[in-house]
N, C-alpha and C positions, 0 to 999 in steps of 0.2 A: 077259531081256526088260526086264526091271527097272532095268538099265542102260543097254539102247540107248536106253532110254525118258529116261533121265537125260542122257544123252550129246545129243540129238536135240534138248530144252528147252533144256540148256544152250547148244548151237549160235546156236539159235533167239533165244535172248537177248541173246547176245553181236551179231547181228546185229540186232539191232534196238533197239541203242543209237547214239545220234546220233554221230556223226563230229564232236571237238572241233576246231571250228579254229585252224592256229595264229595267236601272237598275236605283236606287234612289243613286244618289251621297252623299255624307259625307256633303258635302255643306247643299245640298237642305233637308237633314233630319235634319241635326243641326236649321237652321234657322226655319224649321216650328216647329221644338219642341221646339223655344223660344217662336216663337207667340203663344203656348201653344197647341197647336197640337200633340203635347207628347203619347197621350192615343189612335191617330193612331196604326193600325200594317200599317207594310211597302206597302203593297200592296195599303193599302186605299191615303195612302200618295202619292207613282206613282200616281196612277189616279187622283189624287186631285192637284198633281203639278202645271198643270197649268191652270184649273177652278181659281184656289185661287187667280190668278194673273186677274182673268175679275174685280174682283171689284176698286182696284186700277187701273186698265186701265180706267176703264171707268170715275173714280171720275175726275183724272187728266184732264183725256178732259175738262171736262166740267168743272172745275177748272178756267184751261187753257182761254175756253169761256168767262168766266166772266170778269178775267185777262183785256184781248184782250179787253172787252167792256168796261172794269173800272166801273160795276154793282154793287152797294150795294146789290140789290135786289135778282140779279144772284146770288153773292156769299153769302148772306145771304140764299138762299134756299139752297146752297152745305153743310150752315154749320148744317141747319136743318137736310138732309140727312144724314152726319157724327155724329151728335147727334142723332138719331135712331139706330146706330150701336153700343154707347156708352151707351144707355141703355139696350137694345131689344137683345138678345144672337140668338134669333131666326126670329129678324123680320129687320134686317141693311134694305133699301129700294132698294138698286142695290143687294145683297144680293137675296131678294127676286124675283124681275126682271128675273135674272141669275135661280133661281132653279124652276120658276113656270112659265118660257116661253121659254129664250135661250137655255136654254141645253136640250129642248125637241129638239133644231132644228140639235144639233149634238150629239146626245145621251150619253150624256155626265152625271157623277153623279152631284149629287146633293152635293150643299157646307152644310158643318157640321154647326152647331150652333156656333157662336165666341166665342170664349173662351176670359179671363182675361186680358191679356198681350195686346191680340187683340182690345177688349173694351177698354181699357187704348189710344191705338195709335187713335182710335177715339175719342175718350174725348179729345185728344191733335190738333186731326185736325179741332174739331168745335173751340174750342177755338183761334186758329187762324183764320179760315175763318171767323168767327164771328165779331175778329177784324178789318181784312182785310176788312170787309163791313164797319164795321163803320171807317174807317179812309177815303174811298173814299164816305161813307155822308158825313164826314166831309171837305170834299174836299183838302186830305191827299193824295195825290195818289205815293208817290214814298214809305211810310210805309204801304200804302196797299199793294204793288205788291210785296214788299219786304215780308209780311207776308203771303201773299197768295200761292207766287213763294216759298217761304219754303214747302208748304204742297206739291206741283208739284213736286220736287227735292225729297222728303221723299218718293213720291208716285211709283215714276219713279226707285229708287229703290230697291221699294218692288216691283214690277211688273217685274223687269230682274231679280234678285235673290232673290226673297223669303226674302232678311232680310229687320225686319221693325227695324226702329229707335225710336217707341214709344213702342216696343214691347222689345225693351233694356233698354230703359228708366224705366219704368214700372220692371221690373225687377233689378236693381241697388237701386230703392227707395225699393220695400219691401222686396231684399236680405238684406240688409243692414235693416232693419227696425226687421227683423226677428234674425238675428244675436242677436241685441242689447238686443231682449225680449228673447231668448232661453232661457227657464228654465233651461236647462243643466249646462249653466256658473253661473246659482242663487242658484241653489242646491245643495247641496252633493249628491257624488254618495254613490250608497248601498255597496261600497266598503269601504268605512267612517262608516260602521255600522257593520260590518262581518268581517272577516279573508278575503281575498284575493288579490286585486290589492294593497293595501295600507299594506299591511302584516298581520300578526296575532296581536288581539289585546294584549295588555301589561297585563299584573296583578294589580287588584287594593291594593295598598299599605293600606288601610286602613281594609280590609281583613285578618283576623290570617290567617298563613302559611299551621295550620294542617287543618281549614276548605276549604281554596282550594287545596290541594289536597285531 
């Protein structure tokens, strides 16, 4: 009795502690807010953590597949795939797959539109797969797999942590691109025209005395 009487309380307790929720790490907000996911709030971001990882899970396989067959033709449609993503903000083709039939089957949201940074890492993966096909036309196959097994490697991880590598690249060219054009280091500021940061301005010496004061 003594037992079930323990068993019963312990039940009882166990339920009736509050359900922790989860929480969005420092990590995983950083890195979506390079891939340009920024204008998330946090909440959409949880839930979005790890939808965002079906599209590189799935590309890599099939990657992979091609890989494994040493297919111009395979990997030449991955690259077509990845160039739908680097154009289309709204139409990637696993992108779509994902928000208009899988995530009906685990009620899951639906992925946002790609942003910039994201487009970028896709214009960087057709360009490779792309090559990667033509080097096994050509009957290239250790520059193929060499080019191909780069997009896998890039893919694999963005799919475990959230950071992409074309989504830093992409970032490093048009920081640096934006630095160089900031009109702020071209112009004067209005403190060059006014009294304030740069001090009061001087009295022009060409000016009689009694008519400035």
């Amino acid at each position: 009795m003594a037992a079930g009487r323990s068993t019963e309380s312990d039940r009882a307790h166990r339920e009736s502690k509050p359900m922790t929720k989860p929480t969005l790490t420092a990590s995983t907000n950083t890195n979506l807010n390079k891939q340009g996911f920024g204008n998330l709030v946090e909440d959409a971001k949880l839930r979005l953590r790890w939808p965002l990882r079906f599209t590189p899970a799935v590309s890599i396989a099939l990657v992979a597949v091609g890989l494994a067959l040493r297919s111009p033709v395979w990997l030449g449609s991955m690259a077509l795939v990845a160039l739908s993503g680097a154009l289309f903000p709204y139409g990637m083709l696993i992108d779509l797959l994902y928000n208009f039939g899988f995530r009906h089957l685990i009620s899951s949201p639906a992925l946002p539109p790609t942003p910039k940074p994201r487009q970028f890492s896709y214009l960087l993966s057709f360009l490779l797969l792309a090559t990667s096909a033509f080097a096994f036309a050509q009957g290239l196959p250790i520059p193929g797999l060499v080019l191909g097994g780069s997009v896998v490697v890039g893919g694999a991880i963005l799919t475990s942590t959230l950071w992409c590598l074309g989504s830093w690249i992409y970032r490093q060219l048009f920081r640096r691109s934006a630095t160089v054009r900031s009109p702020s280091s071209l112009s004067p500021s209005k403190h060059d025209h006014v009294g304030g940061a740069s001090g009061p301005q001087r009295p022009d010496p060409s000016v009689p005395r009694h008519r400035r004061e």
